[in-house]
C-alpha distance (Angstrom), angle and dihedral (degrees) to the residues before:
residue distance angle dihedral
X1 . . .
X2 3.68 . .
X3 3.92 120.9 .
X4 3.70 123.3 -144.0
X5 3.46 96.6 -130.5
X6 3.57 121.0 49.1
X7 3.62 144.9 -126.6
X8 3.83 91.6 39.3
X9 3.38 106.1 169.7
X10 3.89 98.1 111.7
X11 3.78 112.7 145.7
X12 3.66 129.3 98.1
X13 3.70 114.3 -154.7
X14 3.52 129.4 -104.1
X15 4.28 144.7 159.8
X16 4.10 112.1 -110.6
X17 3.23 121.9 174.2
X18 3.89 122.2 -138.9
X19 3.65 121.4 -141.9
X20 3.41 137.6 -129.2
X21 3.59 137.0 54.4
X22 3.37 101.2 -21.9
X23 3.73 110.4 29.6
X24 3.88 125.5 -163.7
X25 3.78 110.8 -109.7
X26 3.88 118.6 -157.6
X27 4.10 88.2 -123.6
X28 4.25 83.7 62.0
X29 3.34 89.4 53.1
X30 3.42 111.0 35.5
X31 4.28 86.4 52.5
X32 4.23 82.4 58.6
X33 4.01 89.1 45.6
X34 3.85 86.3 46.9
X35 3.50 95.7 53.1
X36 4.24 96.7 40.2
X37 3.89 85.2 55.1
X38 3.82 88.4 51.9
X39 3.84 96.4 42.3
X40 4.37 98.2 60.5
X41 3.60 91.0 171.8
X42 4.14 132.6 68.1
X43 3.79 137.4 151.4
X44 3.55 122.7 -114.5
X45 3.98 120.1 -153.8
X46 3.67 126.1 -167.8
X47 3.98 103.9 -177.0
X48 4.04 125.3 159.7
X49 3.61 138.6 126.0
X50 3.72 88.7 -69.1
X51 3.60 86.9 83.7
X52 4.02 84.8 75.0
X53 3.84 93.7 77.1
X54 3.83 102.2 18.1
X55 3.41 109.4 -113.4
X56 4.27 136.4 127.7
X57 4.19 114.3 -71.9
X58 3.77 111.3 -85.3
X59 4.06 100.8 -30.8
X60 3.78 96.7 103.2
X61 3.71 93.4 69.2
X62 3.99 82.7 57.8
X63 2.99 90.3 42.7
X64 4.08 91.8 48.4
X65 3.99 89.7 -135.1
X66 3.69 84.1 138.0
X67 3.79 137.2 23.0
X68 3.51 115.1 -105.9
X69 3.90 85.8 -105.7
X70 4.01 99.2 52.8
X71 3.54 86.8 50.6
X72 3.91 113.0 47.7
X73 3.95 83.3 37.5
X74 3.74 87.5 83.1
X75 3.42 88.2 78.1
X76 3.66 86.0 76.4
X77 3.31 96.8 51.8
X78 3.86 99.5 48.6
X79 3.38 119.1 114.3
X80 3.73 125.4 150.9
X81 3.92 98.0 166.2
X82 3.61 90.3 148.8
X83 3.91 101.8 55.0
X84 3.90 117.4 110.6
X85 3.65 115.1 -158.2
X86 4.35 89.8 -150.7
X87 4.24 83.7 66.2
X88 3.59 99.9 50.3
X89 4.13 86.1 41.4
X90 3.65 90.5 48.7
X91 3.73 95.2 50.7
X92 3.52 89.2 55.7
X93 3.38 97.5 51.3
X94 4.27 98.5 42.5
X95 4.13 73.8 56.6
X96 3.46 90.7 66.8
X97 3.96 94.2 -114.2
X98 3.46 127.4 148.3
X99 3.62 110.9 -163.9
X100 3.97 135.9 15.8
X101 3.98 132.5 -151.6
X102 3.47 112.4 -164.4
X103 4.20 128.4 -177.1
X104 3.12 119.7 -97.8
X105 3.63 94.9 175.4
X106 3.60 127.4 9.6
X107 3.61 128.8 -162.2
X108 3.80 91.1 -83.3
X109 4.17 85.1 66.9
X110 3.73 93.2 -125.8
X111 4.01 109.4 144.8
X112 3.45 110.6 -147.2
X113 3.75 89.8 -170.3
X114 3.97 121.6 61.1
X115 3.84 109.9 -83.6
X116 3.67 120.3 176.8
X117 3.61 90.4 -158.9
X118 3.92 99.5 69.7
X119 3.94 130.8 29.4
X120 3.50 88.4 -142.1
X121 3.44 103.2 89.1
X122 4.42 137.4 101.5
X123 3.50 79.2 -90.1
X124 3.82 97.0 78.6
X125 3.53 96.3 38.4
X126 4.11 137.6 79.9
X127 4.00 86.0 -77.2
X128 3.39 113.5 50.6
X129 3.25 100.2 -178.9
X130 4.20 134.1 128.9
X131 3.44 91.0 -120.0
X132 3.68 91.6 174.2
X133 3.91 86.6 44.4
X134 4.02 91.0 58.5
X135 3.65 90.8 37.8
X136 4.09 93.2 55.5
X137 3.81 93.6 46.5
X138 3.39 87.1 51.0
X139 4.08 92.6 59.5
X140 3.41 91.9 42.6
X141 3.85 93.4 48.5
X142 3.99 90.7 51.1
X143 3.73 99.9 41.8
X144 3.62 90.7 -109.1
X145 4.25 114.0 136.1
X146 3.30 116.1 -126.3
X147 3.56 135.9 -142.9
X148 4.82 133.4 -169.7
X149 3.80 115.2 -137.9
X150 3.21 100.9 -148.8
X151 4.50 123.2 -175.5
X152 3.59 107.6 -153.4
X153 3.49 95.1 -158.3
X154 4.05 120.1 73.7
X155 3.78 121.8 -149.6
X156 3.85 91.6 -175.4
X157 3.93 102.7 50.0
X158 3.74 121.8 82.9
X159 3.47 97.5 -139.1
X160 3.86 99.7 60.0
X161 3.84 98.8 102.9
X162 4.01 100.8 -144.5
X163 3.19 123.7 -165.9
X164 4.21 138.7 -145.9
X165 3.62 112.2 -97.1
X166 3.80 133.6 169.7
X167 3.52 88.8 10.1
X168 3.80 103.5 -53.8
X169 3.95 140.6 65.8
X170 3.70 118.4 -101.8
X171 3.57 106.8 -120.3
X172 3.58 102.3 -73.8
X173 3.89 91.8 52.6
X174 3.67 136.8 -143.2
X175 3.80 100.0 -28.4
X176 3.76 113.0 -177.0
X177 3.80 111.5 -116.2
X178 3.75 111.0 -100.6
X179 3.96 109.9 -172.9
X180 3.66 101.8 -150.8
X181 4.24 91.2 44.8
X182 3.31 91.4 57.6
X183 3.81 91.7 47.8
X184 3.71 90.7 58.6
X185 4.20 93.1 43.5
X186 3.82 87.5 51.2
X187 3.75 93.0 50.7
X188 3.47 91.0 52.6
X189 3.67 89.6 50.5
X190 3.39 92.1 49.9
X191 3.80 93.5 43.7
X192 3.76 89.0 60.3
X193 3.41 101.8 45.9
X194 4.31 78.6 52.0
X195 4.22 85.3 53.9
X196 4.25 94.1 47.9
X197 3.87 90.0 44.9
X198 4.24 88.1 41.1
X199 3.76 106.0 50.2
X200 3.80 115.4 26.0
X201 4.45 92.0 69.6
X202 4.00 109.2 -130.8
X203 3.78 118.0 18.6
X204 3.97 123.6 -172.7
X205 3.59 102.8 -169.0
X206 3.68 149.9 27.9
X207 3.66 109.2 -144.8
X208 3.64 104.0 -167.3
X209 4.27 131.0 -176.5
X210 3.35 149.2 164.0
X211 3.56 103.3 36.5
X212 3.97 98.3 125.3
X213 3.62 96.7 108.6
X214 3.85 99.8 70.8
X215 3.80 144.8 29.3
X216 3.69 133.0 -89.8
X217 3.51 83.6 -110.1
X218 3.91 98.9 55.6
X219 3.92 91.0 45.6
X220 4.05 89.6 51.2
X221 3.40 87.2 -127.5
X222 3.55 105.4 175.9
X223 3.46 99.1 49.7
X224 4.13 90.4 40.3
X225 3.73 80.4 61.7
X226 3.75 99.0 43.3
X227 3.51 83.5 64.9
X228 3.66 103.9 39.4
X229 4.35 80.7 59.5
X230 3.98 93.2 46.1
X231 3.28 97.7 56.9
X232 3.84 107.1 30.8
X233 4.33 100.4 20.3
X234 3.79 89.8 172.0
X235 3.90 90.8 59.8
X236 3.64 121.4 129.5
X237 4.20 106.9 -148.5
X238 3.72 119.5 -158.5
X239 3.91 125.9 -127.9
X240 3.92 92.6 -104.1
X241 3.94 101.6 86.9
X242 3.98 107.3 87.5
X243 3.50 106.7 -119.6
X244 4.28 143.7 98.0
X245 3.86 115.1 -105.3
X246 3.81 98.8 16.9
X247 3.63 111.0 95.0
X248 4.21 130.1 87.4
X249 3.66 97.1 -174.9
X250 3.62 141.6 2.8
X251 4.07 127.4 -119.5
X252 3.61 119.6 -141.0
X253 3.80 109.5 -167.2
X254 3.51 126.9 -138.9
X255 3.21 96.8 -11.9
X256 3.79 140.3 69.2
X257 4.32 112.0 -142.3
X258 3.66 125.3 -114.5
X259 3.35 80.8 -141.3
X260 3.82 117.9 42.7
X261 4.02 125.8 -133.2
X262 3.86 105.8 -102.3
X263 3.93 97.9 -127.9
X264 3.47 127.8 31.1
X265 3.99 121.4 -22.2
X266 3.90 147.1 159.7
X267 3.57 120.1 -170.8
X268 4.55 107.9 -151.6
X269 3.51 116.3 -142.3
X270 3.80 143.6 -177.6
X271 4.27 124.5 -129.1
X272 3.91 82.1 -145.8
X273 3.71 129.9 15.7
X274 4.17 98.0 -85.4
X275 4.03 129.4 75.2
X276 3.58 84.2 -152.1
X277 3.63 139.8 68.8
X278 3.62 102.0 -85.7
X279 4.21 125.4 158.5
X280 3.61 99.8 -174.3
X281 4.09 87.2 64.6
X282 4.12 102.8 88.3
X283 3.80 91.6 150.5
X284 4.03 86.2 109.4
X285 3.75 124.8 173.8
X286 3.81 117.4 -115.3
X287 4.09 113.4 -104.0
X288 4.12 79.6 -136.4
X289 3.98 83.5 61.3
X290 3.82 102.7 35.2
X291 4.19 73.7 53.9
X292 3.43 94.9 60.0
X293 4.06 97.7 40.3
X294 3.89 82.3 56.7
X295 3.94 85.2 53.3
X296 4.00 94.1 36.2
X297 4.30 91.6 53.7
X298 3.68 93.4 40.5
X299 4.08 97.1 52.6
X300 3.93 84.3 57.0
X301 3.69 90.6 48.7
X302 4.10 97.8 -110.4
X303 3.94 131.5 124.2
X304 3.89 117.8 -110.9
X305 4.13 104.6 -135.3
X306 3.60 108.2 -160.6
X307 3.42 118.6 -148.4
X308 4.39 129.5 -141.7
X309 3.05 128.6 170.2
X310 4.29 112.3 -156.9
X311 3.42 121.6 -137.2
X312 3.74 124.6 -105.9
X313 4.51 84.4 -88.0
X314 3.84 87.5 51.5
X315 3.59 91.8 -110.2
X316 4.10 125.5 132.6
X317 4.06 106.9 -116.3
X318 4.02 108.8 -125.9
X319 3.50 99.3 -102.0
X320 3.64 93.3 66.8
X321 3.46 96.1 38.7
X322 4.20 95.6 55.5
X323 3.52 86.0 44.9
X324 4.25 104.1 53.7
X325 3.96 84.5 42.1
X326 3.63 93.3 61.4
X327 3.76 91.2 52.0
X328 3.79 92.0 45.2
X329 3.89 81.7 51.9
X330 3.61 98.5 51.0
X331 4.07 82.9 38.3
X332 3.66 88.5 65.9
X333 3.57 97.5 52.3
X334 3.81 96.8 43.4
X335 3.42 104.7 19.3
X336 3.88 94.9 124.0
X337 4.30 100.4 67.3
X338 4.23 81.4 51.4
X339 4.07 112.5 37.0
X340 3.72 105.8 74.5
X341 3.85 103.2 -6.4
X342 3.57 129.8 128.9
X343 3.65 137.1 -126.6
X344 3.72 115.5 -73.4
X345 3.67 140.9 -125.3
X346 4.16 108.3 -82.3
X347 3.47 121.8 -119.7
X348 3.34 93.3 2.9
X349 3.63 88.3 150.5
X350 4.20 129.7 -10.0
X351 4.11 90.0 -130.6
X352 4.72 96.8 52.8
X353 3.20 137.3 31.6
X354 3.77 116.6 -153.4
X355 3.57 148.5 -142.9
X356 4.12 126.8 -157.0
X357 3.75 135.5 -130.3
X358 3.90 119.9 172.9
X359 3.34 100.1 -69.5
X360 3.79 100.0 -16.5
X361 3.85 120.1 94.7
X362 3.99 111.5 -154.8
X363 4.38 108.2 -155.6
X364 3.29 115.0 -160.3
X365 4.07 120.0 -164.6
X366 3.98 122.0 -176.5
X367 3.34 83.7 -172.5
X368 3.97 121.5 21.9
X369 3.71 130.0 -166.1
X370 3.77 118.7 -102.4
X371 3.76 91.1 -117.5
X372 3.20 134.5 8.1
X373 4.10 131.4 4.9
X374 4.13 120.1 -138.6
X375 3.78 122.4 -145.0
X376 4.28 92.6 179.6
X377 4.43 85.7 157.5
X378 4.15 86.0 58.1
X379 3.34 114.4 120.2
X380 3.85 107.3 162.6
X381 3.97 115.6 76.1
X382 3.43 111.0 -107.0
X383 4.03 110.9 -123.9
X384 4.28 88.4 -171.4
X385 3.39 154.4 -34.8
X386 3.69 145.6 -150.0
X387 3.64 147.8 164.6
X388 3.68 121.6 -101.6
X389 2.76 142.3 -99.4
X390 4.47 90.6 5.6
X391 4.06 87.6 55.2
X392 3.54 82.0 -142.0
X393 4.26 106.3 161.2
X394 3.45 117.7 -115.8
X395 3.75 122.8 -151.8
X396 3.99 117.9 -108.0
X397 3.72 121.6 -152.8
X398 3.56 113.8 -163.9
X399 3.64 110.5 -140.8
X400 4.22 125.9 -160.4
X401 3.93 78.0 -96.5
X402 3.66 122.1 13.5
X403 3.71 134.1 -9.5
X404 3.56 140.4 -78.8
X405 3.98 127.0 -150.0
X406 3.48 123.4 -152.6
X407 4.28 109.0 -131.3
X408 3.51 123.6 -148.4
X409 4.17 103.7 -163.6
X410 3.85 95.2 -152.7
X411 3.54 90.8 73.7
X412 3.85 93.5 47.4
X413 3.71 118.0 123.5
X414 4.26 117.3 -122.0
X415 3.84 90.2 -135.7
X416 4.05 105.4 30.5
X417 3.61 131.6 -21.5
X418 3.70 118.5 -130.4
X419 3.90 128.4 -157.3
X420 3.61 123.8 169.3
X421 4.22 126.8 -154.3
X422 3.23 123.7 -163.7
X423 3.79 126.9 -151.0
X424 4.43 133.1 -163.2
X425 3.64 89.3 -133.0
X426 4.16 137.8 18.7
X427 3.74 114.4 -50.4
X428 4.09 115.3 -101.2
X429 3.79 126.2 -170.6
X430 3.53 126.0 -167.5
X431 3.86 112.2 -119.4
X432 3.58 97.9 -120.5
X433 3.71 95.6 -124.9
X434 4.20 114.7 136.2
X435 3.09 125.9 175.4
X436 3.86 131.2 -97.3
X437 4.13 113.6 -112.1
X438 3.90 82.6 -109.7
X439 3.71 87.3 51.8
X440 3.55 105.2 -116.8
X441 3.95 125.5 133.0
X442 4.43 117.1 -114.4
X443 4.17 99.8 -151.9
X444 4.08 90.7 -161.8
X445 3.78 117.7 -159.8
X446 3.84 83.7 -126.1
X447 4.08 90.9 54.8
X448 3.97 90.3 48.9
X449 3.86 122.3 96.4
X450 3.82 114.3 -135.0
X451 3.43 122.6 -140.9
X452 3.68 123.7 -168.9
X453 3.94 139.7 42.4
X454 4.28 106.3 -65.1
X455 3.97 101.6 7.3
X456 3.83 102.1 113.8
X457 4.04 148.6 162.3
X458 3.98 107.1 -105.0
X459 3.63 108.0 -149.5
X460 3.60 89.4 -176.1
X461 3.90 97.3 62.3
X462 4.09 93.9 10.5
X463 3.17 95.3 -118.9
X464 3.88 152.1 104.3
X465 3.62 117.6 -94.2
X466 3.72 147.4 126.7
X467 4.18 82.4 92.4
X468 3.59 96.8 167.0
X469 3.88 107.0 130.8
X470 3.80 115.3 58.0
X471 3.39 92.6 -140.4
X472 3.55 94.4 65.7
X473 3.70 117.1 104.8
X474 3.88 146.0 175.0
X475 4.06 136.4 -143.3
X476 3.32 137.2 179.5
X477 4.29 133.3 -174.6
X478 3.70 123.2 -134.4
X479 3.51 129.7 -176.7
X480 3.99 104.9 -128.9
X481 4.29 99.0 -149.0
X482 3.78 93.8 172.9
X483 3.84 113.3 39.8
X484 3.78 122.4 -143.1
X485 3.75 151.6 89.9
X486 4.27 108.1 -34.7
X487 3.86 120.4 -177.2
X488 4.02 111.1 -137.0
X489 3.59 121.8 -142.6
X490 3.74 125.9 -179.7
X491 3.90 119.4 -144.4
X492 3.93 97.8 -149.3
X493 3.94 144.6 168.8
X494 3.71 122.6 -139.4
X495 3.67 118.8 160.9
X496 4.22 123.8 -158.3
X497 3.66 116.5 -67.1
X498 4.19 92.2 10.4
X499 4.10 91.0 85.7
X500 3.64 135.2 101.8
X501 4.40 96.4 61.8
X502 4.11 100.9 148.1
X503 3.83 104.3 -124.9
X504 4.18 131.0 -161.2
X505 4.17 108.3 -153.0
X506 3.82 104.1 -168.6
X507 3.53 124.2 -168.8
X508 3.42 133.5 174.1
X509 4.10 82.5 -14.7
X510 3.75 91.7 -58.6
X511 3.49 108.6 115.2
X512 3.95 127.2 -140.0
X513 3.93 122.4 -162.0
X514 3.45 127.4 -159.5
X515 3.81 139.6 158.7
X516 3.77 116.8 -133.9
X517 3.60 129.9 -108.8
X518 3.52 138.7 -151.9
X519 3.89 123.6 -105.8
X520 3.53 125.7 172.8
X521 3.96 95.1 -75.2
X522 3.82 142.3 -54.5
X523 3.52 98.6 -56.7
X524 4.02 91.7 46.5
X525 3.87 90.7 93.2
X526 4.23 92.9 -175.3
X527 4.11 107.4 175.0
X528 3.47 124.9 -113.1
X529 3.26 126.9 -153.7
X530 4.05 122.6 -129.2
X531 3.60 112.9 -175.9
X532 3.46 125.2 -110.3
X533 3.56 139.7 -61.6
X534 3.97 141.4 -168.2
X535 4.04 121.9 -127.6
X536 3.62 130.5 -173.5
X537 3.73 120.1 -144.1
X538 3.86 116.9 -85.6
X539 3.86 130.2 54.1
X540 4.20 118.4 -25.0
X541 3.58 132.6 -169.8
X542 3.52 125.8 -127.0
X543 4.06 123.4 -168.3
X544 3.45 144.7 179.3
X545 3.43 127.8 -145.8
X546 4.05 143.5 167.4
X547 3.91 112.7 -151.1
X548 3.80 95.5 179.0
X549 4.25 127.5 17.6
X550 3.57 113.5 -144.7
X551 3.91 103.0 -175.2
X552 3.75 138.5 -2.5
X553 3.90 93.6 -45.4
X554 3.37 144.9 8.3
X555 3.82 108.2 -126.3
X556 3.62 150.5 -63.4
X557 4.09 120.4 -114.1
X558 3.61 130.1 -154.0
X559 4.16 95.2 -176.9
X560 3.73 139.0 -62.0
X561 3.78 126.7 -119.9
X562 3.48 135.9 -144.7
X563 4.07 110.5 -158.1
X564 3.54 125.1 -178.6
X565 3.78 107.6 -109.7
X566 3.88 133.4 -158.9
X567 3.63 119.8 -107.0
C-alpha cells in the first residue's frame, strides 16, 4: 500500500470519455459517483502469500527482510482451503459496509486470482482456487459492490524496469531502461487489468497503486484508461494511475484531512499499523475511535475504507472482527446522519462536527456538554430537533444569532452522540467573520475553505499549508457591513529558494497579483501588501489562487486582512 514518497494524493478530478464501442457517458458515471457518495463505508483487503509468515504486503523484499527466495516461497506454502468467500462478505456487510476492493496483485506480483498471463498466480500453487473469482460472486450475490486493487508496478517480473529511490534500488535494482522491455511489461499490465475488468461480471471500482516510479507516458495511461471505460463505462478509477483526466476521487492514506478534498474522496486506513496479515501487531485501534473516523471522513464528505488483512486460512483474526461489529452495531442505530449525507458546515460549533441531508443537519459530539449545546454561526431557523435513534425532541432556544439546544445526558451515546435539526428551507451558516474594533476584516487560515487535493488548515501552526499542487486553492465569505475602499495584505511564509510562484488574490471579483517572496521560512509569516480594493455592503468573496509554481510549493498563509483605507 504505502508509497515512497508522500503526500500522494495528486489528481484533480475530471470526465474522459473512452473510446470505442462502448463509450463511457457522464450519466454512467455520474450514477457510480452518486452511489460511492451515498455508500461512506467499504472494506479494504490486502491478502497474498505474505500472510504465510505474518508480515506487511510486499515491503519486506524492499526492505530486504527476506531473500527473494524466502519470500516468494510462500507461495508454496499457501493454502487457504478452508476460506469461504460468503464469511468474509458477510462481515463486511454486518459492518455496515457497502462495497469492498480487494488485491489482486500486490507489489510482490503474485495474482491471487487466475491470470493466464503469469504462472505466478494461486493457480499454480496448493490452492488453486480463483480466490478473487469466489470473492466477486460473492459481492455480487449479497448486493455488496465490488471493487480490484490492482499495483501497477511488479517486484517479481523481469521486465518491470525499477528504479533507485530514497537512496537504494527496489529489489530488482537499477535496471537500465530498455524501450521495447518495457513495452512488453506494460502490455502485460495492461492485459491484466483487460482479464480483472473481463471475467469477474460488474465491477465498481478500479483500485489502482504503485505507479510512482514512472510517467503517465511510460504506463500508457491514456489508452490503459480508454480501455478500463470501454469495457466497464460505469467504473469509478482511483487517483493512483499517473495520468490527467482519469481519476473520480482521491485516496488519502492513513490519514483523514483537517481539511477535506473538495470533490470526491476516501481516505484508506488500517485497524492496526499493517495492510497485511500480521499477528505480532497488537497496537489495535479502539472500535470507539474507528467510530469516530467513520464520523470524522463522512462530515467532510469522504468514504472511510477499512482495511484487513486475512490470515494465511482466509479467515479475519478476532481483533478485527470484535472491532468492525461494533461499528456495524452502532451503524445500525445511527446509520441515517452517515449513509448518504454530505459534508457539513465547518466550525459550526467547537464541541460536533456535522453531516447534511436535504434539509436535515446530523451533529455528531464524541464528547457533549452536560447541558446545553450552542450553534452561535446558525443562521437558518431551526423547525426541530431530536436525538437519534430514540426520536426523543430536544428543546431549541433561539438565540439573537443562532440556536441553542437544551441536552439531556441520559440519552447521550458512549461512542458519539447524534442529534438531528431539521430546517423549511436549505441550511445557511454565518461565516463567522466580525469585524475588528478598527473595522477591518481578519481572513484566518482556519476560517478559509480549501479546495483541492493537499491544500489544508494546520492546526498545529494555524495556518494553510501542504500547498503542493497549483491547482489547489482557498476562499473564504465575509459579510462587508461598512462599504468602502479596504487595503489587503497577506500574512505569508516563503522560505529561500521556494519563491517566485505567480499568485491571483481576488476579492470582491477584483483581482490582485503578486509574485511571492522569500521570508525566512514557513513559519516566518512577513505581510505583504496587495493594493487596494473597493467593496459594496453585503457578502464578498475572497480567493486564493496560484497561476504558476515556481518550486516545491506554493506558500504557507497565516491570514489576510481587509483594513479600511483612506481615499
Amino acid at each position: 500500500m504505502r508509497s515512497p514518497i508522500a503526500l500522494t494524493v495528486l489528481v484533480a478530478l475530471a470526465a474522459a470519455g473512452a473510446v470505442g464501442a462502448a463509450p463511457a457517458t457522464d450519466l454512467d458515471r455520474q450514477r457510480n459517483l452518486e452511489w460511492f457518495d451515498d455508500a461512506r463505508f467499504g472494506m479494504f483487503v490486502h491478502w497474498g502469500i505474505y500472510s504465510v509468515i505474518g508480515m506487511e504486503a510486499s515491503w519486506p523484499l524492499y526492505g530486504k527482510q527476506f531473500t527473494r527466495e524466502e519470500y516468494e516461497g510462500q507461495a508454496r506454502q499457501f493454502n487457504p482451503a478452508d476460506f469461504r468467500a460468503d464469511e468474509l462478505v458477510g462481515l463486511a456487510k454486518r459492518a455496515g459496509m457497502k462495497y469492498l476492493v480487494i488485491t489482486t496483485k500486490h507489489h510482490d506480483g503474485f495474482c491471487m486470482y487466475d491470470s493466464k498471463l503469469t504462472d505466478y498466480t494461486i493457480m499454480n500453487g496448493p490452492c488453486k482456487r480463483d480466490l478473487i473469482g469466489e470473492v466477486a460472486d460473492a459481492c455480487h450475490r449479497h448486493g455488496l459492490r465490488l471493487g480490484f486493487y490492482y499495483s501497477l508496478c511488479d517486484w517479481h517480473d523481469p521486465r518491470y524496469l525499477s528504479m533507485p529511490v530514497q537512496g537504494g534500488p527496489f529489489p530488482l535494482g537499477d535496471i537500465r531502461r530498455d524501450a521495447h522491455t518495457w513495452r512488453e511489461f506494460t502490455r502485460f499490465v495492461h492485459g491484466q487489468v483487460r482479464e480483472l475488468l473481463t471475467n469477474y461480471g460488474r465491477v465498481d471500482i478500479m483500485w489502482f497503486d504503485g505507479g510512482w516510479e514512472h510517467t503517465p507516458e511510460e504506463w500508457r495511461s491514456e489508452e490503459l484508461h480508454q480501455m478500463i471505460r470501454t469495457l466497464q463505462p460505469h467504473i469509478l478509477i482511483n487517483n493512483r494511475l499517473p495520468g490527467e483526466g482519469i481519476a473520480d476521487y482521491v485516496t488519502p492514506e492513513q490519514m483523514i484531512p483537517s481539511s477535506a478534498p473538495s470533490g470526491p474522496w476516501e481516505t484508506c486506513m488500517t485497524i492496526n499499523n499493517t495492510w497485511g496479515y500480521n499477528p505480532r501487531d497488537r497496537e489495535f485501534k479502539p472500535a470507539e475511535l474507528l467510530i469516530r473516523n467513520l464520523v470524522q471522513t463522512a462530515s467532510g464528505g469522504g468514504n472511510y475504507l477499512l482495511n484487513v488483512g486475512p490470515g494465511p486460512d482466509g479467515s479475519i483474526q478476532p481483533e478485527f472482527r470484535e472491532r468492525l461489529l461494533a461499528v456495524g452495531d452502532w451503524l445500525r442505530d445511527h446509520g441515517e446522519a452517515i449513509y448518504g449525507t454530505q459534508r457539513g458546515p465547518r466550525r459550526l460549533s467547537d464541541q460536533a462536527t456535522a453531516t447534511t441531508k436535504r434539509n436535515a443537519l446530523y451533529l455528531h459530539m464524541a464528547d457533549p456538554p452536560k447541558d446545553y449545546l450552542v450553534l452561535d454561526r446558525l443562521a437558518s431557523p431551526v423547525l426541530g430537533a431530536w436525538m437519534v435513534p430514540s426520536r426523543k425532541p430536544v428543546r431549541v432556544q433561539r438565540l439573537g444569532r443562532g440556536a441553542r439546544l437544551v441536552l439531556d445526558p441520559t440519552q447521550f451515546d458512549p461512542v458519539s452522540t447524534v442529534i438531528e435539526l431539521r430546517f423549511q428551507c436549505p441550511l445557511v451558516v454565518d461565516s463567522g467573520i466580525r469585524p475588528e474594533a478598527d473595522g477591518s476584516y481578519v481572513l484566518r487560515a482556519s476560517d478559509a475553505e480549501c479546495h483541492g487535493t493537499q491544500l489544508t488548515y494546520q492546526a498545529q501552526y494555524d495556518d494553510l499549508g501542504c500547498w503542493l499542487p497549483q491547482e489547489d486553492w482557498c476562499e473564504w465569505t465575509v459579510a462587508i457591513d461598512a462599504p468602502g475602499r479596504y487595503r489587503v495584505v497577506a500574512e505569508c511564509g516563503v522560505p529561500p529558494g521556494q519563491e517566485g510562484s505567480q499568485m491571483v488574490l481576488s476579492v470582491g471579483g477584483e483581482a490582485l497579483g503578486f509574485v511571492t517572496v522569500a521570508t525566512a521560512g514557513w513559519t516566518d509569516y512577513q505581510p505583504r501588501d496587495l493594493g487596494t480594493v473597493d467593496l459594496p455592503r453585503g457578502p464578498a468573496t475572497v480567493s486564493l489562487q496560484c497561476t504558476k509554481k515556481a518550486a516545491f510549493a506554493v506558500l504557507n498563509l497565516r491570514a489576510i486582512r481587509l483594513t479600511p483605507a483612506a481615499r
